[in-house]
C-alpha positions as CSV (number, residue, x, y, z in Angstrom):
1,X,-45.4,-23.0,84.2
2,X,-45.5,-19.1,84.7
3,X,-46.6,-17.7,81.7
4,X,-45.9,-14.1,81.9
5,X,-42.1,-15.9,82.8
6,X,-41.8,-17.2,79.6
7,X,-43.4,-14.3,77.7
8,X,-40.1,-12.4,79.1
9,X,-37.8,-14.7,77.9
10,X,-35.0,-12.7,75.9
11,X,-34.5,-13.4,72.3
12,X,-30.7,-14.0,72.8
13,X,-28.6,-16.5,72.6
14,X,-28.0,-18.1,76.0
15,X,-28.0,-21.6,78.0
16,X,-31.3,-22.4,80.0
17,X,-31.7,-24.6,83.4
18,X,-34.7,-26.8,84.3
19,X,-35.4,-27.4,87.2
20,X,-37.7,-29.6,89.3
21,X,-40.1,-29.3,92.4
22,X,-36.9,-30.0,94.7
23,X,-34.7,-26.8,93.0
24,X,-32.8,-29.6,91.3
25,X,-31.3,-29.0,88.1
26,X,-32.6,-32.1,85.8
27,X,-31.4,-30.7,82.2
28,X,-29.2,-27.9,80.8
29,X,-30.1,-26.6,77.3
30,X,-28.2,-24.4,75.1
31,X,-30.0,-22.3,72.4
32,X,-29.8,-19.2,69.5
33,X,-33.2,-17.4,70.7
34,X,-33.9,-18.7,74.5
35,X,-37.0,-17.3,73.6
36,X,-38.2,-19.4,71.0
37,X,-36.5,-22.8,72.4
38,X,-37.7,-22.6,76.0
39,X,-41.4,-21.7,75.3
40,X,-41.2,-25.1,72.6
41,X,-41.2,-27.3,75.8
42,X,-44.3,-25.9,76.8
43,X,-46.1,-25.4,73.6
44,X,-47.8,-29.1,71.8
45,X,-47.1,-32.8,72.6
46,X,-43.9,-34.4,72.8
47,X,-42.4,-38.1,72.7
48,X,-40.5,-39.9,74.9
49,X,-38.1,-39.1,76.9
50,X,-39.1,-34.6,76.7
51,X,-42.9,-35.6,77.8
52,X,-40.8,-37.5,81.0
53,X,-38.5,-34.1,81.4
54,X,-41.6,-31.0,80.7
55,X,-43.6,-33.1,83.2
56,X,-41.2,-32.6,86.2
57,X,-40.5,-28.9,85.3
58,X,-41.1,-26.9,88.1
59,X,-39.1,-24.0,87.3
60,X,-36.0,-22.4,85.0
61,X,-33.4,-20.0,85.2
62,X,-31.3,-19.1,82.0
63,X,-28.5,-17.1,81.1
64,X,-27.1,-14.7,78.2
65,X,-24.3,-14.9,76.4
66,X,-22.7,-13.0,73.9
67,X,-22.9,-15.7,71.1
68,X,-23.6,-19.1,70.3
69,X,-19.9,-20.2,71.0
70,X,-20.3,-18.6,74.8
71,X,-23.4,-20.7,75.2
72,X,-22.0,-23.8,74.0
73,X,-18.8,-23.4,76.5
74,X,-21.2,-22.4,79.1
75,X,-23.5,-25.6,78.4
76,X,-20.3,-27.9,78.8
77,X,-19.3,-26.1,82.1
78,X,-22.7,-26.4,83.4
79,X,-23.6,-30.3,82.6
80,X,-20.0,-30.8,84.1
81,X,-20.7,-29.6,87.3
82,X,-24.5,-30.5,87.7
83,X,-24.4,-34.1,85.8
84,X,-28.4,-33.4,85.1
85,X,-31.0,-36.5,85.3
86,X,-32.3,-35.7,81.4
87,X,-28.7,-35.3,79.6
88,X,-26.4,-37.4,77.8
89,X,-24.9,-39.4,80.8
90,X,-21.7,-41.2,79.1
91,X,-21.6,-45.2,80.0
92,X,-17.9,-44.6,80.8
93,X,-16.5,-41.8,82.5
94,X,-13.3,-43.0,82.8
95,X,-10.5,-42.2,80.7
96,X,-9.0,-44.5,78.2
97,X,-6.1,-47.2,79.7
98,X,-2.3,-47.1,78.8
99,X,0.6,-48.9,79.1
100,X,3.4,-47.6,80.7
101,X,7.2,-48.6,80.4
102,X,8.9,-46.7,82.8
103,X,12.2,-45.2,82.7
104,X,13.7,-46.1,85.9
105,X,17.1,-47.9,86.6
106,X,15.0,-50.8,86.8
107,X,11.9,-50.4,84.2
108,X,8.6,-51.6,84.8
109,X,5.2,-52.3,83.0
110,X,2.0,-51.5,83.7
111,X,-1.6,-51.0,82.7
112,X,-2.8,-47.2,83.7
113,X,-5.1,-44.5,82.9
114,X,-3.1,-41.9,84.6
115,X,-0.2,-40.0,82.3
116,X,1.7,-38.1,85.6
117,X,4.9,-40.0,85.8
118,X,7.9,-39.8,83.4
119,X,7.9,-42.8,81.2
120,X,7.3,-44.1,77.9
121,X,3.0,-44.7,77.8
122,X,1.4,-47.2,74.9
123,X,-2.5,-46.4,74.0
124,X,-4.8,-45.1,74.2
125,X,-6.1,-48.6,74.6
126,X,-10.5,-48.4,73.8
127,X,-10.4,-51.8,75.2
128,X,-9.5,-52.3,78.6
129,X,-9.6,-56.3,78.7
130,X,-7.4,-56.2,75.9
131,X,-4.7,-53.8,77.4
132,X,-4.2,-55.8,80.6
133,X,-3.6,-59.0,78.6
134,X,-0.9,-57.3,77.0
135,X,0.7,-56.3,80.0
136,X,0.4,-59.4,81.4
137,X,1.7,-61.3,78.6
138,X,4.7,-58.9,78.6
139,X,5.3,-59.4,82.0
140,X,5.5,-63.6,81.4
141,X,7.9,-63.3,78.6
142,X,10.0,-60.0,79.6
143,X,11.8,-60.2,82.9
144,X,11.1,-56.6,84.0
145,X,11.2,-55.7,87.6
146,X,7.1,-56.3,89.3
147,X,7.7,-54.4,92.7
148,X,6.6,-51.2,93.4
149,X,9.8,-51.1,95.2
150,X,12.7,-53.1,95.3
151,X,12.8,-55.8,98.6
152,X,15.2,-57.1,100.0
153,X,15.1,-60.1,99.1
154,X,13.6,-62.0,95.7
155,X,10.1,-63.2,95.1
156,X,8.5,-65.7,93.0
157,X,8.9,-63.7,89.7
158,X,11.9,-64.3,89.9
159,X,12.2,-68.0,90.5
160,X,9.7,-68.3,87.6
161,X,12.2,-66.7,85.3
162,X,9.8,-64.0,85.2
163,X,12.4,-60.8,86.7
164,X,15.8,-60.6,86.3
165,X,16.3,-60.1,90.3
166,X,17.6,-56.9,90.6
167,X,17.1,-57.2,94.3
168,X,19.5,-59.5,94.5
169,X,21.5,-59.3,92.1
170,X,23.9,-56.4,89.8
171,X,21.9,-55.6,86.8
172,X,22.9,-53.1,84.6
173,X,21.2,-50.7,81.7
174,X,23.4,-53.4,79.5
175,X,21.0,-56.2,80.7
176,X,17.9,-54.8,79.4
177,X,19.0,-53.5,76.0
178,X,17.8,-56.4,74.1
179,X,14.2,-56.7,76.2
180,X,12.8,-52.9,75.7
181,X,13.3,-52.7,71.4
182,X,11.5,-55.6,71.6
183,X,8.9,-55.0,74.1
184,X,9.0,-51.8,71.6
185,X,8.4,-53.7,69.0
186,X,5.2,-55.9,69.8
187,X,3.7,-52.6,71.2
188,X,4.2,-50.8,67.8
189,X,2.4,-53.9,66.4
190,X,5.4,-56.1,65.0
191,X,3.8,-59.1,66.6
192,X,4.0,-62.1,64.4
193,X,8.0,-62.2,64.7
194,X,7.0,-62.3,68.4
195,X,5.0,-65.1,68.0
196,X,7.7,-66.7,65.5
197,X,10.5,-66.1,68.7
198,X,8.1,-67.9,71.4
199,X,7.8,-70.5,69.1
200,X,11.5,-70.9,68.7
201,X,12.1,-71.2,72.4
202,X,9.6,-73.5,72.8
203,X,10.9,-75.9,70.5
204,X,14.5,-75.3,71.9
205,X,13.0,-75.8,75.5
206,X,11.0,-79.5,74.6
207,X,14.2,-80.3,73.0
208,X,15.9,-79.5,76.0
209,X,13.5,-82.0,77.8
210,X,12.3,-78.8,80.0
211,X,8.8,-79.2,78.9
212,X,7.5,-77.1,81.8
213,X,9.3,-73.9,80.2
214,X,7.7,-75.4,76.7
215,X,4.4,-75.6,78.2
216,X,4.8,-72.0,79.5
217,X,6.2,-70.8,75.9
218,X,3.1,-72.3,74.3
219,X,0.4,-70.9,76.4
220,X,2.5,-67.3,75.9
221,X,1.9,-68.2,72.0
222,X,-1.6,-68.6,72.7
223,X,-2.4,-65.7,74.8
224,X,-0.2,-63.4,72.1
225,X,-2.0,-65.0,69.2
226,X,-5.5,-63.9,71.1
227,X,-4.5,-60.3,71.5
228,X,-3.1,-60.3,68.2
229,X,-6.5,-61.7,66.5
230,X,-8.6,-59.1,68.5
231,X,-6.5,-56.6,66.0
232,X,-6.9,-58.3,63.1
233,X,-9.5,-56.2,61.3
234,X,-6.0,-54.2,59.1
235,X,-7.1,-50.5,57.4
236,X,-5.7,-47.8,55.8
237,X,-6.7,-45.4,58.5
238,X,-4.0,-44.8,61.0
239,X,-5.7,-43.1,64.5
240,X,-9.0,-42.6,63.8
241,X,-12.7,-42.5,65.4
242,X,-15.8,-43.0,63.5
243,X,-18.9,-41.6,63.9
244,X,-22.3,-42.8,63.0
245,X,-26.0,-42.4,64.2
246,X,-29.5,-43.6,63.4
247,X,-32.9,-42.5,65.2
248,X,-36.5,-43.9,65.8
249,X,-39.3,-42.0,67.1
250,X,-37.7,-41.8,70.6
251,X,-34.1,-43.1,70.7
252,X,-30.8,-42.1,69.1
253,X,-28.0,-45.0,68.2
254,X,-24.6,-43.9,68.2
255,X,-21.9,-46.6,67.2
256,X,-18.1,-45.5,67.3
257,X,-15.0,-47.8,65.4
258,X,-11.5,-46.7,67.6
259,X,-9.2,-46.7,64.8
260,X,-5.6,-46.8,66.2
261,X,-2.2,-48.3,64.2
262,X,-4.6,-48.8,61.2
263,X,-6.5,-52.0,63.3
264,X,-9.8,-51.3,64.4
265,X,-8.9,-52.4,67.9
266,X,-12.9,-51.3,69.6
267,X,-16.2,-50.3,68.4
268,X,-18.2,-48.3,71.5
269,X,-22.0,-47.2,71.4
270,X,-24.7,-45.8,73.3
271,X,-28.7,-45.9,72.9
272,X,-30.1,-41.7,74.1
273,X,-33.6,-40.5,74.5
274,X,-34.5,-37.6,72.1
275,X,-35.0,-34.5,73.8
276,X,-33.4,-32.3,71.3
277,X,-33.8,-32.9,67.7
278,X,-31.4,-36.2,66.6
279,X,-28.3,-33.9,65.0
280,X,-28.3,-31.4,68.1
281,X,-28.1,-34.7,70.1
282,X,-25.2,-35.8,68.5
283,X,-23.4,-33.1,68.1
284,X,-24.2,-32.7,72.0
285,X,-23.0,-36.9,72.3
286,X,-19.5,-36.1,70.2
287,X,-18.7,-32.8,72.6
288,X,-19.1,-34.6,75.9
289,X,-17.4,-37.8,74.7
290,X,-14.2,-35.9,73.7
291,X,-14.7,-32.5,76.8
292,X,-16.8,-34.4,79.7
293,X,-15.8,-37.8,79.8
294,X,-12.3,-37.0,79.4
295,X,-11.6,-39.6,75.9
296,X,-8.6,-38.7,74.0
297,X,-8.9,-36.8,70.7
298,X,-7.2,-38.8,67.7
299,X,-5.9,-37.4,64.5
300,X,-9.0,-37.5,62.8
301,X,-12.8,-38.0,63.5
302,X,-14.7,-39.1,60.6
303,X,-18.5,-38.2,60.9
304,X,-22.0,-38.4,58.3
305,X,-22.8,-35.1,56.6
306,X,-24.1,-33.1,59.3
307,X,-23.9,-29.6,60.2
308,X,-20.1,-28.8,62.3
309,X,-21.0,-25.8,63.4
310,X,-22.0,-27.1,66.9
311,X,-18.6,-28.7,67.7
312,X,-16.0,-27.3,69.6
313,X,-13.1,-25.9,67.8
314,X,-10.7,-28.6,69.0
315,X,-12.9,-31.1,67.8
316,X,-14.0,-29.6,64.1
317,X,-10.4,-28.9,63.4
318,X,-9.9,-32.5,63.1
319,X,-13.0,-33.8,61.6
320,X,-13.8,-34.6,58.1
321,X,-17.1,-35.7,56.4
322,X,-15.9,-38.1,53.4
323,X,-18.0,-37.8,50.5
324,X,-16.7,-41.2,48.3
325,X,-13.8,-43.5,48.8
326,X,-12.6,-45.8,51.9
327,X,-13.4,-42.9,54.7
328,X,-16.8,-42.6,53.1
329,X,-17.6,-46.6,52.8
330,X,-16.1,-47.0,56.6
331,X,-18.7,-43.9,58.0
332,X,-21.6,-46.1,55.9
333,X,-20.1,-49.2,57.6
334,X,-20.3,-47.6,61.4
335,X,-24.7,-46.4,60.3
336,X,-25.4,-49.7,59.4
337,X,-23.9,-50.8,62.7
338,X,-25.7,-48.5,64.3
339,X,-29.1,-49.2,62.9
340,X,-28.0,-52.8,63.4
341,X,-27.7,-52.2,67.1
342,X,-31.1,-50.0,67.8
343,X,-33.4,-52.7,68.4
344,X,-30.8,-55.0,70.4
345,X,-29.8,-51.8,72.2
346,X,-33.8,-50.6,72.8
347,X,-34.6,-53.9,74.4
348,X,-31.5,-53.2,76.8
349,X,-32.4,-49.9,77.9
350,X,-36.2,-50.9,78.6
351,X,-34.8,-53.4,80.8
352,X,-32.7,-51.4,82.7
353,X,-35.5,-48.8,83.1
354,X,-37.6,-52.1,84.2
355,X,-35.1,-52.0,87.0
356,X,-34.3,-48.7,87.9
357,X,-36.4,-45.5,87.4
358,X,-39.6,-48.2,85.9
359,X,-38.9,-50.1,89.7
360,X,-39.2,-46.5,91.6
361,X,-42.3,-46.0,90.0
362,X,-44.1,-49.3,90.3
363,X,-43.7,-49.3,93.9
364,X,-44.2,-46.1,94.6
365,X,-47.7,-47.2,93.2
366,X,-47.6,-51.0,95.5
367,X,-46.4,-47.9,98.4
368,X,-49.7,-45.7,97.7
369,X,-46.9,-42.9,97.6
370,X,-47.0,-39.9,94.8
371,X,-43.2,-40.4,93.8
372,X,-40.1,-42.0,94.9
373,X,-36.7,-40.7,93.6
374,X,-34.7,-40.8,96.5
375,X,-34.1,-44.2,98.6
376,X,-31.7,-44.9,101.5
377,X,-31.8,-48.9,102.6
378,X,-29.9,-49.8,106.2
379,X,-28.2,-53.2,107.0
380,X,-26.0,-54.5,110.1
381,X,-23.3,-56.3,111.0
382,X,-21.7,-58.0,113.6
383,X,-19.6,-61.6,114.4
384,X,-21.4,-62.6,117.6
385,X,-21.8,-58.8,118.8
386,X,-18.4,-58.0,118.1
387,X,-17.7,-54.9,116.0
388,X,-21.1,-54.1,115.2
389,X,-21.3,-51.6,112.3
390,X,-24.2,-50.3,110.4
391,X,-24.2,-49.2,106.7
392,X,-26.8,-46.9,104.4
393,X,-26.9,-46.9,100.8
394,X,-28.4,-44.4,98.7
395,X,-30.5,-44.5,95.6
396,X,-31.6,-42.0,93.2
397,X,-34.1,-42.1,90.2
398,X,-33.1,-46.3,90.5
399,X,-29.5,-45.9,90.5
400,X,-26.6,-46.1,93.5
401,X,-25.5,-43.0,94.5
402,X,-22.3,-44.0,95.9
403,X,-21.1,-40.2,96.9
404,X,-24.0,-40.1,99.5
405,X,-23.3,-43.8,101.3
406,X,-22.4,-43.9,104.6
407,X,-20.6,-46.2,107.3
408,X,-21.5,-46.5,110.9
409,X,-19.7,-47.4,113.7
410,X,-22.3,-48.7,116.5
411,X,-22.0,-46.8,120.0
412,X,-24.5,-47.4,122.6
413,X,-25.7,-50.9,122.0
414,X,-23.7,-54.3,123.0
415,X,-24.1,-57.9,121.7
416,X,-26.1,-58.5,119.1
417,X,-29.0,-56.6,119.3
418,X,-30.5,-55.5,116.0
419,X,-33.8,-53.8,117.4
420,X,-31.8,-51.4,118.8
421,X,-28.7,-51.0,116.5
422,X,-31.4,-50.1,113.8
423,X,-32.8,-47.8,115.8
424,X,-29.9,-46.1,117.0
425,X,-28.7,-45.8,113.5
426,X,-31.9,-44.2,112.3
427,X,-31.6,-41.8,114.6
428,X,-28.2,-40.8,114.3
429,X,-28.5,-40.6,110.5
430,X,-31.8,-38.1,110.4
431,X,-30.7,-36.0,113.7
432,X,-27.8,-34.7,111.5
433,X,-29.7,-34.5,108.3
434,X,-32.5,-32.2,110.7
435,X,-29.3,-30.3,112.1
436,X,-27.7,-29.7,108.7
437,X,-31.1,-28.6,107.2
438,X,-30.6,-31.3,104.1
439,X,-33.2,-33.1,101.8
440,X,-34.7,-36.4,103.5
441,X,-35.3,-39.5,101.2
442,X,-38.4,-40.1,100.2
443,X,-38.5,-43.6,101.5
444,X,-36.5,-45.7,104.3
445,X,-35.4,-48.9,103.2
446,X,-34.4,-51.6,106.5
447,X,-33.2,-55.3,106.2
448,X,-35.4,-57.2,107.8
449,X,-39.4,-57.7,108.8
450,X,-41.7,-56.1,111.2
451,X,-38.9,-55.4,114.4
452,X,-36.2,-53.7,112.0
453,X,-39.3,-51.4,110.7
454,X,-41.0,-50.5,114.3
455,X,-37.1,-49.7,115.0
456,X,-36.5,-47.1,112.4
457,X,-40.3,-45.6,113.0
458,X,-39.5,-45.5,116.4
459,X,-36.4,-43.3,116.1
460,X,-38.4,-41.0,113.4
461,X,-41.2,-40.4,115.8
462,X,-38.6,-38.8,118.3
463,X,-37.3,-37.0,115.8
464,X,-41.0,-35.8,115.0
465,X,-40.1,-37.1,111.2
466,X,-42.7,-38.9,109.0
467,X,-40.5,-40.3,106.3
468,X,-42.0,-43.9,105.1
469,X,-40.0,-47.1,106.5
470,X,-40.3,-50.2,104.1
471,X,-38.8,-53.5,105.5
472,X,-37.4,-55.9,103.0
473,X,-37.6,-60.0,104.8
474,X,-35.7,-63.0,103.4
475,X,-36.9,-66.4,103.6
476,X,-35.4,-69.5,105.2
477,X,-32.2,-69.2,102.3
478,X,-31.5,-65.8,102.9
479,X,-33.1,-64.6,99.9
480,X,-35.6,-61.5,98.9
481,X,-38.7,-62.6,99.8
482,X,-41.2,-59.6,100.1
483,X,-42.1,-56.4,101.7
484,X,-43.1,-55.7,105.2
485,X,-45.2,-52.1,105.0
486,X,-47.8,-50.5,107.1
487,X,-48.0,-53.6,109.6
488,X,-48.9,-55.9,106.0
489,X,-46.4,-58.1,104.4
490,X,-46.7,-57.7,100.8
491,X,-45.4,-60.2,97.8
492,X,-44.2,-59.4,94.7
493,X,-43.7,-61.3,91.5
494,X,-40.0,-62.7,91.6
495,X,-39.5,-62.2,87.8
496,X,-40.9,-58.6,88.0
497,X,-38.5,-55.4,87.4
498,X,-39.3,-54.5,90.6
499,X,-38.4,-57.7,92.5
500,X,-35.0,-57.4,90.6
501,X,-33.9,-54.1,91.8
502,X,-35.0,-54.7,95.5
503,X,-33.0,-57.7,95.2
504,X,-30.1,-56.2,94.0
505,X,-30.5,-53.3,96.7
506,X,-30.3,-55.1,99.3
507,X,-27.6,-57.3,98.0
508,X,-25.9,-53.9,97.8
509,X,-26.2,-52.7,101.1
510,X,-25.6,-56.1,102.4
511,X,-22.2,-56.3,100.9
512,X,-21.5,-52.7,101.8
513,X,-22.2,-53.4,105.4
514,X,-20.3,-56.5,105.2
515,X,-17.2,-55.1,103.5
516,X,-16.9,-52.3,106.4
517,X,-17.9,-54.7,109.0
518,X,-14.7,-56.8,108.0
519,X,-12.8,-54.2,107.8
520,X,-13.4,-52.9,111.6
521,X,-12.9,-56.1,112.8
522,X,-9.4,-56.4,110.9
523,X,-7.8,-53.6,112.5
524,X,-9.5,-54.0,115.8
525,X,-7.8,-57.4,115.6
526,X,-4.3,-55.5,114.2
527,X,-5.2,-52.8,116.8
528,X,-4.9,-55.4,119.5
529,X,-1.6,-57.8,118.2
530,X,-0.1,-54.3,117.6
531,X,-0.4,-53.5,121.6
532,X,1.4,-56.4,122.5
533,X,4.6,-55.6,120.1
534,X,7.6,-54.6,122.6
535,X,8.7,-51.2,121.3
536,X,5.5,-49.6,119.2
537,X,4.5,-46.5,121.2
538,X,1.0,-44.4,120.5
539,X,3.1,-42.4,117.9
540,X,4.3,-45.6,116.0
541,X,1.0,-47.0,116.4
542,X,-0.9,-44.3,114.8
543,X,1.6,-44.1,111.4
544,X,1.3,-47.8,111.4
545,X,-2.3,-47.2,111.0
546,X,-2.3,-44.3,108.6
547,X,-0.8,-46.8,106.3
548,X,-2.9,-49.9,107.3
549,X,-4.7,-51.3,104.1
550,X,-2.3,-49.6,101.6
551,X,-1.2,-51.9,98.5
552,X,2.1,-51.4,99.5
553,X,1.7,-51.6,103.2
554,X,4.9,-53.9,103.6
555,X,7.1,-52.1,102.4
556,X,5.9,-48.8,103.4
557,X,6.6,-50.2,106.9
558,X,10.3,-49.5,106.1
559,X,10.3,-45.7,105.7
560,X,8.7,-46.2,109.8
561,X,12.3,-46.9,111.0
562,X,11.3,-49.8,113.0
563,X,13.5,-53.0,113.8
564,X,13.6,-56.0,111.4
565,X,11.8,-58.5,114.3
566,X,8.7,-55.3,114.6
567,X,8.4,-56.0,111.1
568,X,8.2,-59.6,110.9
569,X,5.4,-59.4,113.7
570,X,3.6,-57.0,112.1
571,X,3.8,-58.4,108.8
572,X,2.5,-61.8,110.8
573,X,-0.7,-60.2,112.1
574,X,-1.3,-58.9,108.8
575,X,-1.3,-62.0,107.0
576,X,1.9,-62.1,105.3
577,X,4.4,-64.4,106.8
């Protein structure tokens, strides 16, 4: 590292970049004196996961800010848009699930994570599992409307007792004033006098003699009584999250109880490396749970005595560190969860490094190769040479990178050649990258022996590229066998970390190549039954095709204007009679 660069670091409060030998941002730091926290990177030994970070430091940039508060916004913005190797990456990024009752004529409900339509939305739900059982359940003993839109004639919801048919029938806002107070209800948590109804009908049904509707009326019990126990846990807290942490020498356990209608409905946790010291890593862990990965912010955040300074204001202004009563005995509760966990959790992530980054690096050693961080692995496709298709799937640091996979179409070669695909595919792909002036992988990955490797090397050596090509050869059951490198087949041990994530890459690319493959040869097959409908010019075809694949292809059809026997053929070559 430059010295007389880090000598002239400011003593201001500021957010720093790292960067490796590529220019790529691998951590973003925020600090009081950028003087005094950079240079500690550089100065003494470290543990862990910072000796991993300081040893692929290349470089840094940093900037000033006014105050610590600047630097702390600016540190959000920046891991937002740069997502770096070495911070706190979030298991889930997605945001928590609802239900949604709408408010249409008809009413629906529905399990969702997007709040953009006018309706009446249920949740946040922590658990994901249990929020669609509940719509599902609804959706069995309710007689809500299912379609998206309503056909024109019924389905089988409606024979099952399951919709109340307003397709075919007069319903009025009369009809469904006794189903949404009660759907109401059960979502409020009133859920035992649901239970207590169900079991009502089913005695009235086997009464009856209709022991199919009892049969149904009993597994409804069930599947209520299951969602019901998974909220058992009753508290005096209404909608609350706890925090809790503990730390070893290089790992940090955080465990989280979702508190929400005083039932502690989830308990989330994650296992981070220590880069920081372990409160700055919390603190960091609590600000990108509730800013960066988008989880809603509840009443009130319960946390260990630790310092709030760090947190943003929307988050301090609802958290409270108990010092004695319940609060304080349910934040003890959560630590011993989390120390609970460390160990369980610690074997977990020493797997998964096993098979990831631990897998880049122990065949980048098999390889004789300084580092691997970037792989892209090829595959084919074809049904007896029709609609061949290629597909490349990216890896970085041992992990998919799905925003850089790619689908190919195959051009210039017929029938089932795969010498040739390969190489055409090769060539195609590292042409553009040469044009485009982008970063090449630091290792080829192709399906197959000794002919699907002299392929790809033979399309790099026109493009005057030397970019290593490792072949990956199944045996006589279609699975991994070994490596084909430098004209040598090489075995690996089948139980290894390493044999597990080439495995599981080329099951990836396989299915990736597969799942395009089939879908080429769909509408080619669509394509060609769509030719022969009487009536469907080049115009209809194309917004035919626009919609091709949609959920609600069907009945987008209608908004086409096209005559009812075009959509009966059409709805024929797609599958749906």
């Amino acid at each position: 590292m430059d010295k007389e660069k880090l000598n002239n670091l400011p003593k201001q409060p500021g957010c720093y970049l790292m960067k490796n030998k590529e220019g790529e941002i691998i951590y973003v730091g925020k600090a009081k004196n950028l003087f005094n926290r950079v240079r500690s990177y550089f100065v003494g030994s470290h543990d862990g996961k910072t000796t991993a970070l300081v040893s692929q430091i290349e470089d840094f940039e940093y900037i000033i800010t006014s105050s610590e508060t600047e630097a702390f916004v600016l540190e959000m913005n920046l891991i937002k848009k740069h997502q770096p190797h070495y911070n706190i990456k979030l298991t889930d990024d997605k945001r928590y699930p609802y239900i949604c009752l709408t408010l249409e004529e008809h009413p629906r409900i529905f399990y969702t994570r997007e709040l953009n339509k006018k309706a009446k939305y249920y949740g946040p739900y922590p658990n994901a599992t249990a929020a669609r059982e509940v719509v599902d359940i609804l959706n069995k003993v309710y007689p809500l409307r299912k379609c998206y839109r309503l056909p024109k004639k019924e389905c089988l919801y409606y024979h099952l007792g399951q919709c109340l048919g307003p397709c075919i029938k007069e319903i009025t806002t009369q009809d469904y004033e006794n189903i949404l107070p009660e759907i109401n209800a059960f979502l409020k948590g009133n859920n035992k006098e649901r239970i207590k109804n169900l079991e009502k009908k089913m005695k009235e049904a086997s009464k009856n003699l209709n022991f199919e509707k009892a049969k149904e009326y009993r597994n409804m019990m069930r599947h209520l009584s299951a969602v019901v126990e998974k909220q058992k846990m009753e508290l005096s807290l209404d909608d609350t999250d706890v925090f809790g942490y503990v730390t070893t020498k290089n790992y940090i356990s955080v465990q989280i109880f979702h508190i929400r209608d005083y039932k502690m409905v989830e308990r989330t946790g994650s296992l981070l490396g220590l880069i920081d010291n372990p409160e700055e890593t919390f603190i960091s862990f609590i600000n990108q749970f509730y800013l960066i990965a988008g989880y809603p912010l509840p009443k009130e955040i319960l946390l260990p005595k630790i310092d709030l300074s760090g947190l943003a204001r929307e988050i301090k202004n609802i958290c409270f560190i108990p010092q004695r009563g319940k609060k304080k005995e349910m934040v003890d509760l959560v630590m011993v969860n989390a120390q609970e966990k460390i160990d369980l959790l610690i074997k977990k992530e020493k797997r998964k490094y096993e098979k990831s980054e631990g897998a880049m690096i122990e065949l980048a050693k098999i390889l004789a190769l300084d580092s691997i961080r970037t792989i892209e692995a090829f595959d084919n496709s074809n049904i007896q040479g029709s609609s061949s298709v290629s597909a490349m799937v990216s890896y970085k640091n041992g992990l998919p990178n799905k925003k850089e996979y790619r689908k190919y179409k195959v051009k210039t070669v017929k029938d089932a050649d795969d010498y040739h695909t390969m190489e055409e595919v090769i060539e195609r792909r590292y042409s553009r990258l040469q044009k485009e002036g982008k970063q090449f992988p630091d290792l080829i990955i192709v399906d197959g022996g000794k002919p699907q490797v002299t392929a790809a090397e033979t399309a790099l050596k026109r493009l005057h590229l030397q970019i290593p090509v490792l072949g990956l050869f199944k045996d006589d059951k279609h699975k991994t066998q070994g490596l084909f490198y430098k004209n040598k087949e090489i075995k690996i041990d089948k139980k290894s970390g390493l044999f597990l994530f080439l495995t599981a890459l080329q099951d990836e690319v396989h299915r990736y190549a597969i799942s395009f493959h089939r879908l080429v040869h769909t509408k080619n097959t669509f394509i060609s039954g769509l030719e022969k409908i009487k009536g469907i010019g080049e115009v209809k075809k194309k917004q035919i095709l626009q919609i091709l694949g949609r959920e609600n292809f069907l009945e987008e059809l209608d908004e086409l204007k096209l005559t009812e026997k075009q959509k009966q053929e059409i709805a024929k070559l797609y599958g749906d009679e």
